[in-house]
C-alpha positions in Angstrom: 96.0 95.9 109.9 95.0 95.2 106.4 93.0 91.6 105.6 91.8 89.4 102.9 88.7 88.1 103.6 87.2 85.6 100.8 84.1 84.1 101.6 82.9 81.1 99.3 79.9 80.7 98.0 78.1 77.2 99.3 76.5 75.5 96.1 72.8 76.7 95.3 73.1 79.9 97.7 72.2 82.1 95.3 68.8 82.7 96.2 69.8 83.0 99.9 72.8 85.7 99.3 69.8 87.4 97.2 67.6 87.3 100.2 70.1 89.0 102.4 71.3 91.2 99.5 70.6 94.3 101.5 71.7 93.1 104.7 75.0 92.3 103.3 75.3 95.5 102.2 74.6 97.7 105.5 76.6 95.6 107.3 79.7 96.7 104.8 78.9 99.8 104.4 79.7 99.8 108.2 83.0 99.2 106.7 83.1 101.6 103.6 86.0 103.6 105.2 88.2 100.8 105.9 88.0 99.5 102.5 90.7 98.3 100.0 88.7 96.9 97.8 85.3 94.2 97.3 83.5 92.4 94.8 82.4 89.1 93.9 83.9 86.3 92.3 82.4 84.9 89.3 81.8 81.5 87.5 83.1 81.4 84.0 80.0 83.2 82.7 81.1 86.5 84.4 77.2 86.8 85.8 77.2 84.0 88.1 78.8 84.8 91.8 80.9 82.5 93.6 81.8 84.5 96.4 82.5 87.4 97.8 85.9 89.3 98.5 86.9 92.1 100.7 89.8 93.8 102.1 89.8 95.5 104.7 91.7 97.5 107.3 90.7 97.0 111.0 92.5 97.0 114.2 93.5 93.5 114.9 92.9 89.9 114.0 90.2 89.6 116.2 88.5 92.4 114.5 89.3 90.7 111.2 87.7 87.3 112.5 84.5 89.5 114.0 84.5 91.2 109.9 84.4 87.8 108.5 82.1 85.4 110.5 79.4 88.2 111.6 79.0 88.7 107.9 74.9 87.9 107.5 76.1 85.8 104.5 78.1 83.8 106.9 75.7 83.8 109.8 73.2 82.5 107.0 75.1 80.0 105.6 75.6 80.7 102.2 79.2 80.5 102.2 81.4 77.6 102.2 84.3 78.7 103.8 86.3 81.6 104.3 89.9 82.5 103.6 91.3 85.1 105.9 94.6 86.1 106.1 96.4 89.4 107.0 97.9 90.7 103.6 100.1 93.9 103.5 98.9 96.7 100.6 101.5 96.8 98.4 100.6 99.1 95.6 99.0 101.5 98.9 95.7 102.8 96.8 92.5 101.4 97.0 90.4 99.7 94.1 88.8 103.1 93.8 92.2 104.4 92.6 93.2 102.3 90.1 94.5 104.0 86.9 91.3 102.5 84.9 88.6 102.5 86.6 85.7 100.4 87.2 85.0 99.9 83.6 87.4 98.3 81.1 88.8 94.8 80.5 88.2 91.6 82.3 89.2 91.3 86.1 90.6 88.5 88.2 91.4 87.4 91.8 95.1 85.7 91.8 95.5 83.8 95.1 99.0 82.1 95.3 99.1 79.5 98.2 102.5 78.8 99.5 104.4 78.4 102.0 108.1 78.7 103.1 110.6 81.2 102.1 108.5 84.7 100.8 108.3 84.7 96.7 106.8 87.9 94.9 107.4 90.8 97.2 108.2 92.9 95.2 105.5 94.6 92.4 105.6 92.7 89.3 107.4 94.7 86.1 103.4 95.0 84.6 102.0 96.8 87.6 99.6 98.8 85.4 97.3 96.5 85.0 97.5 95.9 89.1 94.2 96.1 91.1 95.6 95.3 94.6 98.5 93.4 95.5 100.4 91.9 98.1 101.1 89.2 100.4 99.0 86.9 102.4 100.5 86.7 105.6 100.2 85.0 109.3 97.8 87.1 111.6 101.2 88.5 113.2 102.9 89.6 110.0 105.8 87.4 110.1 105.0 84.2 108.2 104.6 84.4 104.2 101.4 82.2 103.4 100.8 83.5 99.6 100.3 86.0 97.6 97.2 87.7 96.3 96.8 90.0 93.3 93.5 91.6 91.1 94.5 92.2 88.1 93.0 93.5 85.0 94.0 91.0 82.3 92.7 89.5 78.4 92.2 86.0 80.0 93.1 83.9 83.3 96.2 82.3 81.9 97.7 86.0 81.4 96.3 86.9 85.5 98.1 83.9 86.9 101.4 84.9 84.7 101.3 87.6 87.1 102.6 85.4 89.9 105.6 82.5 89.6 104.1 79.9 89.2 106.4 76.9 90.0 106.9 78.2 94.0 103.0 78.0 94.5 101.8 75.1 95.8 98.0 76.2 94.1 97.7 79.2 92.4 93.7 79.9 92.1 92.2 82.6 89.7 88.3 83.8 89.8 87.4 86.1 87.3 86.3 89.0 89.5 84.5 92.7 89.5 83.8 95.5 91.6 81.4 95.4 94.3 79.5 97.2 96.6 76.7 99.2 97.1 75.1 100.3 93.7 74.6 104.2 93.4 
């Protein structure tokens, strides 16, 4: 079962998340297998993180809830709060197969919050600038909470485009780039 997990970064964290730098990343590298795709969130500077994203395939929600809150991050408390939500792999590659790389063009986390009957199913016409997509979804599959894109795009306005924007009741978007371990 595939899940978003965003994890929030609390105000004036950063020194704490770089304490525990390395321990955040041996505890996802526990987790490289089963990886979608992860990276931080970004303030408008596109230096600063504001959290942390990761999806990731694991056997059940309960294994999805362990992923998130055993995170040393978490246990820490440098996050805020934490989005998790099963989501369902639309394009079926991971960030490590997208056409363009890990270089090239600004990057963005597109969360559409909603609720109701399912909007955006299907991949938008522009796929190729498509990170990951898909929808968020109730830990059982069958309730349609949102939708949640990356997207490689010139500026947020054209990321958010990606999604309809009058059935959303929020549509956020976080400049975003690829994470994980450095070589």
């Amino acid at each position: 079962m595939e899940f978003l997990c965003y994890h929030r970064d609390r105000p004036r964290s950063m020194t704490l998340r770089e304490q525990l730098l390395e321990e955040h990343w041996s505890y996802m590298d526990r987790y490289a297998a089963d990886m979608i795709a992860r990276g931080p969130t970004l303030a408008n500077d596109g230096d600063t993180p504001t959290g942390s994203l990761h999806i990731v395939d694991v056997p059940d929600p309960t294994a999805a809830r362990a992923f998130a809150f055993d995170e040393p991050n978490y246990q820490a408390g440098a996050y805020r709060d934490v989005l998790l939500r099963r989501w369902r792999n639309t394009l079926g590659r991971t960030m490590w197969e997208f056409p363009d790389g890990q270089n090239g063009g600004n990057r963005f986390l597109v969360l559409g919050l909603g609720a109701g009957e399912a909007i955006d199913l299907p991949l938008p016409p522009d796929r190729d600038r498509l990170i990951a997509y898909g929808p968020l979804l109730s830990d059982d599959g069958t309730v349609w909470l949102g939708t949640a894109a990356l997207v490689q795009a010139p500026e947020p306005d054209t990321a958010r485009a990606i999604l309809t924007a009058d059935r959303y009741d929020d549509i956020e978007v976080h400049p975003w780039r690829f994470g994980g371990r450095p070589s």
